[in-house]
C-alpha positions, 0 to 999 in steps of 0.5 A: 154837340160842342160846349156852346150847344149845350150852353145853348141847350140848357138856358131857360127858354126865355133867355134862349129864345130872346131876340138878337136882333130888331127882326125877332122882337115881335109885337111891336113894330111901330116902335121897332121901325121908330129907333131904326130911323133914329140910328139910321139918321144917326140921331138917337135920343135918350130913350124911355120904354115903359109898359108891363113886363113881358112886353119886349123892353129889355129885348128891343134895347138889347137887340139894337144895341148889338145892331149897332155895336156888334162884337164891339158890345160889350166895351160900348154898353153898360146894363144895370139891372134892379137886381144891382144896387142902385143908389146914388152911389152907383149914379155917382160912381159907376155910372158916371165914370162908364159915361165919362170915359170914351173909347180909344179906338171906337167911334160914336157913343156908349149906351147905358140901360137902366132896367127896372128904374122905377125901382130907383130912390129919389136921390139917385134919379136927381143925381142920373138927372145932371149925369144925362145932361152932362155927357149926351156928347158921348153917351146915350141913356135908355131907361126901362120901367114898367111904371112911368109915374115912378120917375122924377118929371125932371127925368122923364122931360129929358127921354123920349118916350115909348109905351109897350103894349101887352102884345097881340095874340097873333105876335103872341101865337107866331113866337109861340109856333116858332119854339113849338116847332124848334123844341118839336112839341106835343100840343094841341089847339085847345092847350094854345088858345087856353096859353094865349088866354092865360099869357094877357100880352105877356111873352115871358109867361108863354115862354116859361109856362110852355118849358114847365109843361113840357117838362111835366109830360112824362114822355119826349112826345107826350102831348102838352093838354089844357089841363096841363096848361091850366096847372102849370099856370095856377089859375082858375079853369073857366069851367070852374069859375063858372061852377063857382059863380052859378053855385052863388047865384042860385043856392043857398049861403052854406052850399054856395060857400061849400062849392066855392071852399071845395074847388079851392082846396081841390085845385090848389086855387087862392081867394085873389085868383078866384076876385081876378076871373070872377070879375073877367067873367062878370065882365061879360055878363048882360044885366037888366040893372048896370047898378049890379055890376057897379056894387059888386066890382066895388065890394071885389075890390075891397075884398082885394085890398083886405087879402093884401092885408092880410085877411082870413081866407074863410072871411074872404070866400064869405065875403064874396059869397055875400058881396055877389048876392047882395048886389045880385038883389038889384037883378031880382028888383028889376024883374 
């Protein structure tokens, strides 16, 4: 194994298994066909991804830039991260003078992604606003965000837009096969389905959630289970949200809050996740009264609010308890 290999070997597997080319970038194939006309017409805007992480926004721009530029990569293309400072200084030092300058022996223009822009103060916005306008001769802008709200209307009209979607589970299953049967996993169908459950249309988590459980495995070719899964993700197992919400519904206060306070402290579980699957499987509910799922949605939600704040755990999983059989009562009186 030469030392690029092994390079190779030891990244985490969500920079290993990144796209590098508009082929691999899976889930989103009318924005992926989009851009390709775009450069094939030699027509590229400024370009707007926006959506949740884990989505293919960071992999899609990355994957045509190195499409159009190829060796030429990186003397063409400047990445600035949210990890960078990018105030208006930045705007007004680096970014202007990459944007500003062309290059001696390369044609067509320079591309400069701004990942994590929602994370950009006002100022600095403003002053990219003017950057955008003046050197479009040359150089392309593709700003990334998961919030598009967050960006300045005025820099928002300048871009096309494009919105990521959580990503389907059959892309999802496909990746998740394809480094399966390169890294020569263990892993049933029951531990898929449950990886697939647990991602919601977010690529990275499958990626990072599978390197940790075969990490966890004790042997090469130890089997990667559901349970495996479920822990290395943190968060509640079905089963036992179930237990939890059955437990509420039919005994008494004090039992229901013992069941609910045991699986907590025995699963490593935090009040916030046990909100997030209640509502999952109250969602699914069928109820004689709709005022029931109303009351208690409203009453979960200001429970949310209150652990943001800072809240007492034994307050909260009290607070739960009370909140799902108080409106439960509206079941009883429509009986």
């Amino acid at each position: 194994m030469n030392r690029a290999e092994k390079n190779l070997e030891n990244l985490p597997w969500v920079e290993k298994y990144r796209p590098s080319s508009l082929d691999e970038v899976y889930g989103q194939p009318d924005i992926v066909n989009t851009v390709r006309k775009f450069v094939a017409e030699g027509k590229l805007p400024h370009l707007l991804f926006y959506g949740p992480p884990g989505t293919g926004k960071t992999s899609t721009i990355i994957a045509l830039a190195k499409e159009i530029y190829g060796k030429n990569y990186s003397n063409m293309v400047l990445e600035l991260n949210a990890s960078d400072d990018r105030g208006i200084d930045v705007v007004r030092n680096q970014i202007k003078d990459f944007a500003s300058t062309r290059q001696i022996f390369s044609k067509g223009f320079k591309l400069i992604i701004l990942d994590e822009a929602d994370a950009m103060t006002n100022a600095a916005q403003n002053a990219l606003r003017r950057i955008i306008e003046k050197y479009t001769k040359n150089t392309r802008f593709c700003i990334l965000a998961n919030y598009a709200y967050k960006l300045t209307p005025a820099l928002l009209s300048r871009c096309t837009r494009f919105r990521f979607q959580p990503i389907a589970i059959d892309a999802l299953e496909r990746r998740m096969n394809n480094v399966v049967l390169q890294e020569h996993l263990n892993i049933g169908q029951e531990a898929k389905d449950a990886l697939l459950k647990v991602s919601k249309g977010d690529m990275r988590r499958i990626m990072n959630v599978l390197q940790a459980s075969k990490s966890s495995v004790d042997t090469a070719d130890g089997e990667i289970t559901r349970e495996i899964i479920y822990e290395c993700c943190g968060i509640c197992r079905p089963e036992d949200v179930q237990k939890i919400l059955k437990s509420i519904l039919e005994d008494d206060f004090g039992t229901a809050y013992l069941t609910l306070k045991q699986i907590c402290q025995a699963k490593g579980l935090a009040s916030i996740d046990i909100i997030e699957e209640l509502v999952a499987l109250l969602e699914c509910y069928e109820l004689k009264n709709e005022r029931t799922r109303q009351e208690t949605l409203v009453c979960l939600s200001e429970i949310e609010y209150s652990i943001s704040k800072g809240c007492n755990n034994k307050i909260v999983q009290s607070a739960i308890i009370g909140a799902i059989k108080t409106a439960f009562e509206h079941e009883t009186a429509s009986a």
